[in-house]
C-alpha positions as CSV (number, residue, x, y, z in Angstrom):
1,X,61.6,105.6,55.5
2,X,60.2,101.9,55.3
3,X,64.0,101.0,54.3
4,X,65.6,103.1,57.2
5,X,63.1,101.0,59.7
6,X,64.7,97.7,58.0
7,X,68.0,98.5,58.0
8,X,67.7,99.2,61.7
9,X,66.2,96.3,62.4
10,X,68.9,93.8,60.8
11,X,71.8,95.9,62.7
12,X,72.3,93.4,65.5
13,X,71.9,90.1,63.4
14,X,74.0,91.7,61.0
15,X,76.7,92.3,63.8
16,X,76.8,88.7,65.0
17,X,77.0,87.7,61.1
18,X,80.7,89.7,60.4
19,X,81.6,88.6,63.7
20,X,81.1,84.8,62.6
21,X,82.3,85.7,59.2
22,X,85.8,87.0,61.2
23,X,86.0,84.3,63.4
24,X,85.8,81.8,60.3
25,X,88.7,83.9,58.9
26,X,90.4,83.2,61.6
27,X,90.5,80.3,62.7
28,X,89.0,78.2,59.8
29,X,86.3,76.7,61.7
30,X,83.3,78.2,64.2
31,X,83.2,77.1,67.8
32,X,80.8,74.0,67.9
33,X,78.9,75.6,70.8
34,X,78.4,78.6,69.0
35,X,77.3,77.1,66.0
36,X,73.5,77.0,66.4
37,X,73.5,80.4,67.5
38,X,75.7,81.5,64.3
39,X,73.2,79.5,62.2
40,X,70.0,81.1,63.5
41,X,71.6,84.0,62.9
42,X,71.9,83.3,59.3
43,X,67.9,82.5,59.0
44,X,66.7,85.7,60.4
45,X,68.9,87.3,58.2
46,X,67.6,85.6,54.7
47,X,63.8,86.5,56.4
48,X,64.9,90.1,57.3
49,X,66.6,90.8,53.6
50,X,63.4,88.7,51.9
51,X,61.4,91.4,53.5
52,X,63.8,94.1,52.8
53,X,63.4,92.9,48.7
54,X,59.6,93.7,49.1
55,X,60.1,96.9,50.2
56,X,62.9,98.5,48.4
57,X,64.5,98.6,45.2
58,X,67.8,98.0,46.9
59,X,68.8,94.4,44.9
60,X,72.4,95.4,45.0
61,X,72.2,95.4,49.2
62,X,70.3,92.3,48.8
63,X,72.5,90.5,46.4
64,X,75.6,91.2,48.6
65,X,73.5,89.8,52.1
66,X,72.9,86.4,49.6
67,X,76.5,86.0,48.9
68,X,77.9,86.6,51.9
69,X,75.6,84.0,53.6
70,X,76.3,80.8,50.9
71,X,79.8,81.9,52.0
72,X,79.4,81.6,55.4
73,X,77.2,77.7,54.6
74,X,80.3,76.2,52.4
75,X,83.1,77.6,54.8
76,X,80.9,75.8,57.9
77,X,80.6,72.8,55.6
78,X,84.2,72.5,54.8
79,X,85.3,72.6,58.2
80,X,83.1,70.1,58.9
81,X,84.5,67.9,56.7
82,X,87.9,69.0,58.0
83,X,87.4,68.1,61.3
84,X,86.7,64.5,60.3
85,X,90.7,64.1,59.4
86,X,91.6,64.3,63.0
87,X,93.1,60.9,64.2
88,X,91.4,59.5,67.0
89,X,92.2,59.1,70.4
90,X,92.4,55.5,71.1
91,X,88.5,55.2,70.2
92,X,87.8,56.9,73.4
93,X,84.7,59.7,73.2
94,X,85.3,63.1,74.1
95,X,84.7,63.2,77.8
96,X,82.8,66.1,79.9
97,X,83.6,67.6,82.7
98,X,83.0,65.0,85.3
99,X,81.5,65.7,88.9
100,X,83.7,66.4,92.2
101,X,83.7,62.7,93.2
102,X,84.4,59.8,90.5
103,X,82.9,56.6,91.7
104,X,85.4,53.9,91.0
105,X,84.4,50.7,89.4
106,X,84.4,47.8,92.5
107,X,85.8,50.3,95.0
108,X,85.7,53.6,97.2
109,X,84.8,57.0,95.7
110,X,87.4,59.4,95.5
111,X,88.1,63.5,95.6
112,X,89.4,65.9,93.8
113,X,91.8,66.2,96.2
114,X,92.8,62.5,96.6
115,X,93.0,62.8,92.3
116,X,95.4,65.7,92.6
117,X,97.7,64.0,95.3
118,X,98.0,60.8,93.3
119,X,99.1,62.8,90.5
120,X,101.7,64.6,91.8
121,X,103.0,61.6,93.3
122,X,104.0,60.7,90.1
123,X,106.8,61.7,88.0
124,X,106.5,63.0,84.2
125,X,107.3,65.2,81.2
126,X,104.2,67.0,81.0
127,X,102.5,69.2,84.1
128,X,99.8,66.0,85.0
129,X,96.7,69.1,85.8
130,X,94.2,67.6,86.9
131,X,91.0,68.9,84.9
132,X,87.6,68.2,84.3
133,X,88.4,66.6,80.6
134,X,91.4,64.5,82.8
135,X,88.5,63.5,84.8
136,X,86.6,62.3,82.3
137,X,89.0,59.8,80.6
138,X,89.9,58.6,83.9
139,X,86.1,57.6,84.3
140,X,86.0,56.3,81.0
141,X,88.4,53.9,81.4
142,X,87.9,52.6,85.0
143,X,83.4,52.6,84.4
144,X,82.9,52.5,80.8
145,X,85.3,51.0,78.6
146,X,86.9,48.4,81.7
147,X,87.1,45.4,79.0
148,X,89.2,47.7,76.7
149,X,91.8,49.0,80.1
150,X,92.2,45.1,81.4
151,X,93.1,44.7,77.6
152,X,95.5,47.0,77.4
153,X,97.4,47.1,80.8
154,X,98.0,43.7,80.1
155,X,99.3,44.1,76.6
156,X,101.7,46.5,78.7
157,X,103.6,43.8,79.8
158,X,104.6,42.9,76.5
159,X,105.6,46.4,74.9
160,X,106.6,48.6,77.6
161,X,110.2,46.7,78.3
162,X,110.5,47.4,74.4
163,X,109.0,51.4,74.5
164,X,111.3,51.5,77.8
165,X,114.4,50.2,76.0
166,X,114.7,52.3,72.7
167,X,113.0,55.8,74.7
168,X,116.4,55.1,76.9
169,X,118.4,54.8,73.5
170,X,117.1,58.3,72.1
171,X,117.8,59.9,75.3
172,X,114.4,60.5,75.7
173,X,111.9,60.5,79.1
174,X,110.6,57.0,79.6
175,X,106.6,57.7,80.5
176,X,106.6,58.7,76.8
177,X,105.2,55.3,76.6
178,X,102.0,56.4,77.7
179,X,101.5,58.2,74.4
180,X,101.3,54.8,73.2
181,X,98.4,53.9,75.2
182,X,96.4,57.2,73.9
183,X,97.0,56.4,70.1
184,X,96.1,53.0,70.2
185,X,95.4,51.3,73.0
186,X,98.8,49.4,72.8
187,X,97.0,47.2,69.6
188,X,99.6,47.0,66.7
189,X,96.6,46.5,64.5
190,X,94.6,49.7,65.5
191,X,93.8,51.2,62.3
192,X,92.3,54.9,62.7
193,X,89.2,56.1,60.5
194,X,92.0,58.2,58.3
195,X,94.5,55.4,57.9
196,X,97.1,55.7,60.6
197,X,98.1,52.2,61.6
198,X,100.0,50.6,64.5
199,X,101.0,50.9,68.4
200,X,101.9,54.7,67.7
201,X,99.3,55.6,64.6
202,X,101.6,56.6,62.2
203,X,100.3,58.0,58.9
204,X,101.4,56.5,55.4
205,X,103.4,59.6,54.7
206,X,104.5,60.3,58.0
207,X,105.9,56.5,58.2
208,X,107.7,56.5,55.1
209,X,109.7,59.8,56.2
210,X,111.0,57.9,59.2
211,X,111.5,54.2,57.0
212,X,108.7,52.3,57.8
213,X,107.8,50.3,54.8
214,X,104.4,48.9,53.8
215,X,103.4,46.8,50.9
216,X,101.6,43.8,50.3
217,X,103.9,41.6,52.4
218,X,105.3,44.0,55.3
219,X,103.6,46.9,56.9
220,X,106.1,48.8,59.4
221,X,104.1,51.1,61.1
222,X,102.7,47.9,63.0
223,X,105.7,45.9,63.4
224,X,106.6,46.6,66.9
225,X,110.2,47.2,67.3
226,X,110.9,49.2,64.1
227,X,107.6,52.2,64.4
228,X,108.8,52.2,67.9
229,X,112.1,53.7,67.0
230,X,110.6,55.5,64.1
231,X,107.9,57.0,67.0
232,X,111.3,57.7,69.4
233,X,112.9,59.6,66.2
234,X,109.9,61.9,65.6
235,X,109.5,62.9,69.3
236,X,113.1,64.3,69.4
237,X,112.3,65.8,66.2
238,X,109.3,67.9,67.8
239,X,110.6,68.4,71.4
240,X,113.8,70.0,69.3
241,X,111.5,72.2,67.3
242,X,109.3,73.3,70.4
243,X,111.2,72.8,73.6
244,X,108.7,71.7,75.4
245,X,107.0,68.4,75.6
246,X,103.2,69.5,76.2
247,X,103.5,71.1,72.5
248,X,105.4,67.9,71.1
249,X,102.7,66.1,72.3
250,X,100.3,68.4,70.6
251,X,102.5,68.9,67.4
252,X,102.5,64.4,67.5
253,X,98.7,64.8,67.2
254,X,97.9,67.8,65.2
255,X,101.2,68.8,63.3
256,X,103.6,70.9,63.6
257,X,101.9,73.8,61.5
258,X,98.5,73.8,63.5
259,X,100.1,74.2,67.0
260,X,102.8,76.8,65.8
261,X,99.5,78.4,64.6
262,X,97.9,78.5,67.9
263,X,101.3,79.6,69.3
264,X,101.1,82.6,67.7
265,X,97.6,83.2,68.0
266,X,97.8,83.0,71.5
267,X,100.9,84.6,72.2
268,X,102.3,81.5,74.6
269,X,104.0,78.8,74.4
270,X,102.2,76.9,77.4
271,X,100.2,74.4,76.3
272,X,97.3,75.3,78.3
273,X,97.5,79.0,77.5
274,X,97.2,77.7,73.8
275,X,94.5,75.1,74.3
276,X,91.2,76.5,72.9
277,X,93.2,77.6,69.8
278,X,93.9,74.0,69.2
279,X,92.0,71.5,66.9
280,X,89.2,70.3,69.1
281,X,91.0,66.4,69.3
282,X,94.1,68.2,69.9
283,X,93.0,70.0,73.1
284,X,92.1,66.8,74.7
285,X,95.5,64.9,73.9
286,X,97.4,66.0,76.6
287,X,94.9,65.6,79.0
288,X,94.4,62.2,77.7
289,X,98.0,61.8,78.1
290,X,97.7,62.4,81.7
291,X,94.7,60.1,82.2
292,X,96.3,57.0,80.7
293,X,99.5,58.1,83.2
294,X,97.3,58.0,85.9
295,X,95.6,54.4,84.8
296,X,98.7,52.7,84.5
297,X,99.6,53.2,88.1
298,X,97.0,53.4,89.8
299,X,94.4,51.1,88.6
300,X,94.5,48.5,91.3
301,X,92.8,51.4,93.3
302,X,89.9,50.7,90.4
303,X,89.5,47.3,91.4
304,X,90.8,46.6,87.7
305,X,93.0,43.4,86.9
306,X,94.8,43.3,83.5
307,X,93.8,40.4,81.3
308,X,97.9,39.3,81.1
309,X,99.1,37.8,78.1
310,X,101.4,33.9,78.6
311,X,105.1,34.7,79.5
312,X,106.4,34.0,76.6
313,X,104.6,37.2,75.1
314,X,106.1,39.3,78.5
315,X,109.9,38.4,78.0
316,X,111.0,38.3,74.9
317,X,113.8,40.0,72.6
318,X,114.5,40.5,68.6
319,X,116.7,39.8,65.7
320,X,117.1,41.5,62.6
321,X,116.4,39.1,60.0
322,X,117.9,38.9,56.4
323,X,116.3,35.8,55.0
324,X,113.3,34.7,53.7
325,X,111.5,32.5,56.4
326,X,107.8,31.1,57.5
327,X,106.1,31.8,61.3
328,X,105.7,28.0,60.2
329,X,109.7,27.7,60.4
330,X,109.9,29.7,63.5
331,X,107.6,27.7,65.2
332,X,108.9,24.3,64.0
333,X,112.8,25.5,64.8
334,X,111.2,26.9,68.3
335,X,109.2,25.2,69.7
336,X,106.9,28.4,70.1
337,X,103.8,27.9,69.2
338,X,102.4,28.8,65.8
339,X,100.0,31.4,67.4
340,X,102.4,33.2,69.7
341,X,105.0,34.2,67.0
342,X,102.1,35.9,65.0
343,X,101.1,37.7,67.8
344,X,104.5,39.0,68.4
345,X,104.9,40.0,64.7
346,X,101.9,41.9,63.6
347,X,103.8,43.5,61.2
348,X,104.1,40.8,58.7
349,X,101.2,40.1,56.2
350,X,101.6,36.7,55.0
351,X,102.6,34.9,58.0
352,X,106.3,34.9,57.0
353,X,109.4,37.2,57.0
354,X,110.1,38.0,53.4
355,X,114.1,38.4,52.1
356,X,115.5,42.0,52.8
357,X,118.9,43.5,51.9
358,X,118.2,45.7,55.1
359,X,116.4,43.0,57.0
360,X,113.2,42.9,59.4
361,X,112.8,42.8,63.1
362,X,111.5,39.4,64.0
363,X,110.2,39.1,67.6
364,X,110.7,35.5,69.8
365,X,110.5,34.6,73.3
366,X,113.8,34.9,74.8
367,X,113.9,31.8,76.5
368,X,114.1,30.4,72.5
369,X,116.4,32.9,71.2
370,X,119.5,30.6,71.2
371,X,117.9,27.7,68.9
372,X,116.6,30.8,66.8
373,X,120.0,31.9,65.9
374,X,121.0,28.3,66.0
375,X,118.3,28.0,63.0
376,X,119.2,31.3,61.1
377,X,122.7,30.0,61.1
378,X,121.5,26.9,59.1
379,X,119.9,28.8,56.8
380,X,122.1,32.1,56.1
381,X,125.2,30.9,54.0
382,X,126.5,34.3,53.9
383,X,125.9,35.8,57.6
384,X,126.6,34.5,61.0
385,X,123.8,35.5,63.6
386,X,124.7,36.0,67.0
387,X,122.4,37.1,69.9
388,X,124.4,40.5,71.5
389,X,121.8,40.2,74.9
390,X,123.7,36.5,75.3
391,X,125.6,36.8,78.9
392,X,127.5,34.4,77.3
393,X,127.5,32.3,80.5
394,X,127.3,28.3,79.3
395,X,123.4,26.5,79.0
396,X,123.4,23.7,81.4
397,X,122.4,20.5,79.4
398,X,119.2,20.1,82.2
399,X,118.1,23.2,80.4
400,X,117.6,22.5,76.4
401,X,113.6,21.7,76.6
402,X,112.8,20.6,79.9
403,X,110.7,23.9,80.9
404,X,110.1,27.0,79.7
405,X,110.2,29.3,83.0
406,X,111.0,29.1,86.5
407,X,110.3,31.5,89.7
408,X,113.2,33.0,91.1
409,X,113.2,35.6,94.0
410,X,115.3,38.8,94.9
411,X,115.8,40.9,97.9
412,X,115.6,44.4,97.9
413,X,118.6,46.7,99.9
414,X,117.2,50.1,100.0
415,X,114.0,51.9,99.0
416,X,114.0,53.0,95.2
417,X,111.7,53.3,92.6
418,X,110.2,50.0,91.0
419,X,111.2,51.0,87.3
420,X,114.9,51.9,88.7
421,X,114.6,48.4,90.6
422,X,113.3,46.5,87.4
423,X,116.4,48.4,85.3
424,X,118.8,46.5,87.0
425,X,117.7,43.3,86.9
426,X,117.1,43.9,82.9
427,X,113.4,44.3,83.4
428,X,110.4,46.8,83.3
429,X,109.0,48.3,86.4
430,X,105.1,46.8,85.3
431,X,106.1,43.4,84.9
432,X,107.2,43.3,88.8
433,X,104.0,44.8,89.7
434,X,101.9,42.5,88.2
435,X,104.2,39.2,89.2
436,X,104.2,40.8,92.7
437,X,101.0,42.2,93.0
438,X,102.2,45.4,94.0
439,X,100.2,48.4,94.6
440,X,103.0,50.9,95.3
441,X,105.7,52.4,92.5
442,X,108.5,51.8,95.4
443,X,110.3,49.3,96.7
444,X,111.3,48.8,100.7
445,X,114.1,47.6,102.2
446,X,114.2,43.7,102.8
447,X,111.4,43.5,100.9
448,X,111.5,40.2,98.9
449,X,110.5,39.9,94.8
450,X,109.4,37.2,93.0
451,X,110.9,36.8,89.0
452,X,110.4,35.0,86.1
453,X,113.5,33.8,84.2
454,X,113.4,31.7,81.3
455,X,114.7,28.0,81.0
456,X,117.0,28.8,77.4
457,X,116.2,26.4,74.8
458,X,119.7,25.8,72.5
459,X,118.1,23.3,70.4
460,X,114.8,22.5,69.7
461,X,114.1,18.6,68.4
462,X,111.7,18.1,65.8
463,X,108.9,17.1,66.4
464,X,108.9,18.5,70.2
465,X,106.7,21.2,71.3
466,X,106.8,22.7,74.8
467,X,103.5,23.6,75.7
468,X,101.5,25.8,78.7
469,X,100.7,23.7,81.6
470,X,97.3,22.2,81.1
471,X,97.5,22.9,77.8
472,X,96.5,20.0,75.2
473,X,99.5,18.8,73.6
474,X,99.6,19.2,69.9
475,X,101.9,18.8,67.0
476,X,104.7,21.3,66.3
477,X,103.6,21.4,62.6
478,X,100.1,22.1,63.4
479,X,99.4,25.4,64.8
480,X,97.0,26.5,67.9
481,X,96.2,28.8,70.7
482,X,97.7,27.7,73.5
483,X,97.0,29.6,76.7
484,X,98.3,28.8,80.8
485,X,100.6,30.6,83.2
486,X,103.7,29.0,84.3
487,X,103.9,27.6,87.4
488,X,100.9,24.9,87.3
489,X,100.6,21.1,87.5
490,X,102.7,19.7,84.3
491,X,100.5,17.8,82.2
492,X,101.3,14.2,82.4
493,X,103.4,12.4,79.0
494,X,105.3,9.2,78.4
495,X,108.0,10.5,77.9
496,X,108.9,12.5,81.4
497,X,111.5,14.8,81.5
498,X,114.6,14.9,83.9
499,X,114.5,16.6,86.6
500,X,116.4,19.7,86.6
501,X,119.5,20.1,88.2
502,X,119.7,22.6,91.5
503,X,119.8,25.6,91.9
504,X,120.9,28.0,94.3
505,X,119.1,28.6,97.0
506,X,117.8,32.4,96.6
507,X,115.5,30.7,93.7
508,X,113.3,28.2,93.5
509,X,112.9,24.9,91.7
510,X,112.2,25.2,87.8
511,X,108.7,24.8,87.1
512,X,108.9,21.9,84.1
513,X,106.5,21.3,81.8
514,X,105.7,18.7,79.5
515,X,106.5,17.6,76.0
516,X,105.8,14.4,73.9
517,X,107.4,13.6,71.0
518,X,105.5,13.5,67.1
519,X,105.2,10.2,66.5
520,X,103.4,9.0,63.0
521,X,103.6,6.0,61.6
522,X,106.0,5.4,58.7
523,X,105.1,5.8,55.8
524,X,102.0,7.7,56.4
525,X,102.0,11.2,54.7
526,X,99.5,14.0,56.2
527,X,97.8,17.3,54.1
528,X,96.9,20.4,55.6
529,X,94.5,23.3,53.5
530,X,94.7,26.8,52.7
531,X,92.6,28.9,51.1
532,X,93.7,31.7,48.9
533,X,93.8,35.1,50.1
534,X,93.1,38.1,47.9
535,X,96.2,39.4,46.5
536,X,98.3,36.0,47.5
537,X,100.3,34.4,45.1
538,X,101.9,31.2,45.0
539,X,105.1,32.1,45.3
540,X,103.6,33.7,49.2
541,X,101.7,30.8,49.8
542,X,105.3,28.7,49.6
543,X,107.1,30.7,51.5
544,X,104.4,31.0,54.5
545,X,104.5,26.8,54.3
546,X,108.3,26.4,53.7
547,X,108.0,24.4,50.5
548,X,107.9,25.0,46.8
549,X,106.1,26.8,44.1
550,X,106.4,23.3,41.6
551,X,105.3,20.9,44.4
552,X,102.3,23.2,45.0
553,X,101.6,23.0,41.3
554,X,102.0,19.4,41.1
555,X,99.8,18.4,43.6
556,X,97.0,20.5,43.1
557,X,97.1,20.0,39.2
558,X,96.9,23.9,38.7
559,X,99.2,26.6,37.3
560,X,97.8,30.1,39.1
561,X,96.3,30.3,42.7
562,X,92.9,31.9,42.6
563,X,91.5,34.4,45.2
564,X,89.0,31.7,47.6
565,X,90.8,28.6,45.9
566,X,91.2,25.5,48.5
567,X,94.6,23.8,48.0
568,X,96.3,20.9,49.8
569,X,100.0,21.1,50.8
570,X,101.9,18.2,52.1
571,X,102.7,18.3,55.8
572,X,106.1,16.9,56.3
C-alpha cells in the first residue's frame, strides 16, 4: 500500500520528466525558459524515489529513475555547450521585446505605426516585419551601442560601392549588403568567439570551399574584395537550394542541415512559421537583418552622424596583383599614405603582398590607380597591367599631383531612386547621402548634387607626398595617420603648386592641396626600427621594407631574426 501511495504521488513529476526527456529527443536542446522548471522537476523526483528506496524493495524501479535522470543532466549539459558554437551577431545582445514607443537617441519618439510605415517604404528581399526582437536591435543601435552604428555607417562608404558592384555581378539583390552589417559590423578584422573572420564571418572550412586562403602571410576571409565574392557565391548557392531568401539568410547563419531540419519539423517553408524551431541566434538573424536595413536609412531620424572615413578610403578600386610588393612600395610609388593602404588591405599579414601564381586583390584610391599600374609595370617583366575602369580619356598635365579631389555638381531630370541615381554616375546610393546630407532615398527633379571626383595621379615623384589639408606634412618613406576632408584651407609649402586649369562650368574649381618635396642633405643616410614579430622571418621582414635578406644581415651583425629582436634597416 505505502508503495501504491508513492507511485501516485510521483505521477505528475514523472509526466513533466518524459515530456522533457521527448523534447530533448527532439530537438537536441530544452527551451531556456523552460529550463528551471524541467530542472526542479528533476530534484523532486531524486527526493520522491530517495523516499520510495526507504519504503520498498523496488531497487530495480529506482535504478531506472537514477539513470534516466544523469541522462537527462549530460544531454542539458551538452547542449549547453552546443549552443556556445553559434556565431555571433555582430556582438550585439539578444534584444527583448521593446515597448510601443522607442525613444530615439537626440530626437522625437516614434510608434509602432510610424516604425511599420518606414519599413515598408523600403524595398528588400526579405518581408521587413516589424517585431518586438526588430524593435529591439533598432534600440540597440540608435541608444546603446551609438559609438559602434557612427562606426559602421561610416565604414559604409567604403565597402558598400564594392558589396553593390560584385552582388550586381552574381545577379543577386543589392540590400544583401546589409547581411554584412549583421556579421560584423562592416570590420574586416571582426573575429567571432568560434573563429569566423572578416566583413562576412566566414569559417576556416567554409572559406576554403569557396578559395579563400589563409596562412601566415594572407588571410582571405578578411581581404575585402575576394570574401566578398566568395560571400556573393554562397548566397546563390543557398537561395538555389531553398528558394527563398529569409531561409538563405537562416541557412548563412545556422547551416543548411539545421534549417532544413526546422523545415520539416514545422511543416513550412516560411521563415517565420519555422522560427521557434531554429537555433536560438538563428531566430534572431533575420530580424536583425531587418533592423540594420532600417538603420542604414533611416538613421538621420536618430540624430546619428557616421564617423566618415578620408576620401581616399570612399572611392577607391583594385588590381589583381602577381608580384611580390611592400604597403611600403605602394605608398612610396603612390603617394598614399602608409596608413591608408593598410587600412584598405586588411587581408595581408605582413604589411606586404606576397608573390602568387593566381594573384591577390590589392585595394588603392582610385585617384592613384594610374601611377599604380604605372609602378607594377616597372616591376612585372612578364605581365603588362592595365586598369579596365580607365575611360581612357587623356590626364591633363595640371592633374599629375596637384590635388587629390575636387567638388563637382550634377543636376537631377526626373525623380528616381538615389542608388539608381548613384548607378549612373558610377557611384553608391550612400555616398550621395552623406556628401549631400540627404534624408530621403529619392531624388527630385532640378534638384542639384554635389560629387567628389578624383584629381588622377599618373606619376608619383619621389620623395612627394600629397597629404589631407591641415595635415602635417611628412616624408613619403615614413609612414603616419593622416586624417582631413577635402575641401579645406591647403596647408601652406615652398614649393606652391600651379593652379589648375578650368574647368567647365557645371563643376567647381579643384580643391589643391599641398606637397613639399624630401629634401636631405647629401650624403646623410637615415635608419628606421622594427621589431620582430612572432612567426616573422627575415625573408618577411625584407619584403615588408623592399630591401634584402643579406643587407639585413650585414647591418645588424646577425644570421636569424628572433621573435622581440630590435633591428635597424637603412632608409633610402
Amino acid at each position: 500500500m505505502v508503495l501504491i501511495n508513492h507511485l501516485q504521488r510521483i505521477k505528475q513529476p514523472r509526466q513533466r520528466f518524459t515530456a522533457a526527456l521527448y523534447e530533448v529527443s527532439q530537438t537536441g536542446s530544452l527551451n531556456t525558459s523552460c529550463a528551471e522548471r524541467h530542472i526542479r522537476t528533476c530534484f523532486e523526483l531524486i527526493l520522491l524515489v530517495y523516499c520510495l528506496k526507504k519504503k520498498s524493495n523496488s531497487s530495480m524501479q529506482c535504478k531506472t529513475f537514477v539513470i534516466s535522470l544523469v541522462s537527462l543532466f549530460s544531454v542539458l549539459f551538452s547542449a549547453n555547450v552546443s549552443a556556445q558554437s553559434e556565431i555571433q551577431i555582430a556582438d550585439l545582445e539578444d534584444p527583448i521585446d521593446t515597448t510601443d514607443m522607442l525613444v530615439a537617441k537626440g530626437s522625437s519618439t516614434f510608434t509602432d505605426a510610424q516604425l511599420k510605415e518606414r519599413l515598408s517604404q523600403l524595398s528588400s528581399c526579405v518581408d521587413l516585419r516589424s517585431t518586438g526582437v526588430v524593435k529591439g536591435y533598432i534600440k540597440t543601435y540608435v541608444q546603446q551601442k551609438t559609438e559602434k552604428a557612427r562606426n559602421m555607417l561610416g565604414r559604409r562608404l567604403t565597402y558598400f560601392p564594392l558589396f553593390e558592384q560584385k552582388l550586381r555581378e552574381h545577379g543577386l539583390p543589392t540590400d544583401l549588403k546589409y547581411l554584412s552589417v549583421v556579421e560584423s559590423a562592416l570590420n574586416a578584422k571582426a573575429v567571432s568567439r568560434v573563429g569566423a573572420t572578416g566583413l562576412w564571418q566566414f569559417m576556416p572550412a567554409t572559406g576554403s570551399d569557396y578559395g579563400l586562403r589563409t596562412n601566415s602571410a594572407v588571410e582571405d576571409r578578411s581581404n575585402p574584395v575576394k570574401s566578398t565574392d566568395a560571400a556573393a557565391r554562397y548566397l546563390k548557392h543557398l537561395y538555389k537550394q531553398f528558394d527563398d531568401w529569409a531561409l538563405a539568410l537562416a541557412a548563412y547563419n545556422s547551416g543548411p542541415t539545421r534549417v532544413n531540419s526546422a523545415i520539416r519539423r514545422a511543416g513550412s517553408r516560411n521563415f517565420w512559421s519555422i522560427q521557434r524551431f531554429l537555433p536560438q541566434e538563428t531566430r534572431n538573424y533575420v530580424p536583425a537583418f531587418i533592423a540594420a536595413t532600417y538603420l542604414c536609412n533611416y538613421y538621420t531620424l536618430h540624430g546619428l552622424r557616421p564617423n566618415e572615413p578620408d576620401l581616399d578610403e570612399q572611392l577607391t578600386d583594385y588590381m589583381l596583383v602577381y608580384e611580390g610588393i611592400s604597403f611600403r612600395d605602394i605608398a612610396e610609388a603612390t603617394g598614399v599614405p602608409y596608413a591608408s593602404v593598410k587600412n584598405l588591405n586588411p587581408g595581408f599579414r605582413r604589411d606586404y603582398v606576397p608573390p602568387s601564381t593566381t594573384g591577390h586583390y590589392v585595394v588603392v584610391p582610385q585617384r592613384v590607380m594610374p601611377a599604380f599600374v604605372r609602378y607594377l609595370n616597372t616591376v612585372s617583366s612578364v605581365r603588362k597591367y592595365v586598369w579596365e575602369a580607365y575611360d581612357g580619356s587623356p590626364i591633363n598635365a595640371t592633374e599629375m599631383g596637384d590635388g587629390r579631389y575636387y567638388m563637382s555638381s550634377v543636376n537631377v531630370s526626373q525623380a528616381e531612386h538615389i542608388d539608381v541615381f548613384a548607378q549612373k554616375l558610377g557611384l553608391c546610393g550612400d555616398q550621395l547621402c552623406v556628401w549631400n546630407k540627404l534624408s530621403s532615398n529619392f531624388v527630385q527633379p532640378n534638384q542639384t548634387l554635389k560629387l567628389w571626383k578624383p584629381v588622377l595621379v599618373q606619376k608619383h615623384t619621389g620623395g612627394i607626398k600629397i597629404d589631407a589639408p591641415g595635415a602635417k606634412i611628412q616624408a613619403a618613406s615614413k609612414p603616419a595617420k593622416e586624417t582631413g576632408k577635402p575641401g579645406g584651407k591647403p596647408a601652406t609649402s615652398d614649393n606652391k603648386a600651379k593652379p589648375a586649369a578650368a574647368i567647365p562650368a557645371t563643376t567647381q574649381q579643384p580643391t589643391i592641396e599641398s606637397y613639399q618635396r624630401n629634401q636631405k642633405p647629401a650624403g646623410e643616410i637615415s635608419f628606421q626600427y622594427h621589431t620582430v614579430r612572432r612567426n616573422e622571418s627575415l625573408e618577411d621582414i625584407s619584403r615588408q621594407y623592399a630591401t634584402s635578406v643579406e643587407s639585413l644581415r650585414k647591418l645588424n651583425n646577425f644570421d636569424t631574426a628572433k621573435f622581440g629582436m630590435r633591428i635597424k634597416i637603412r632608409q633610402y
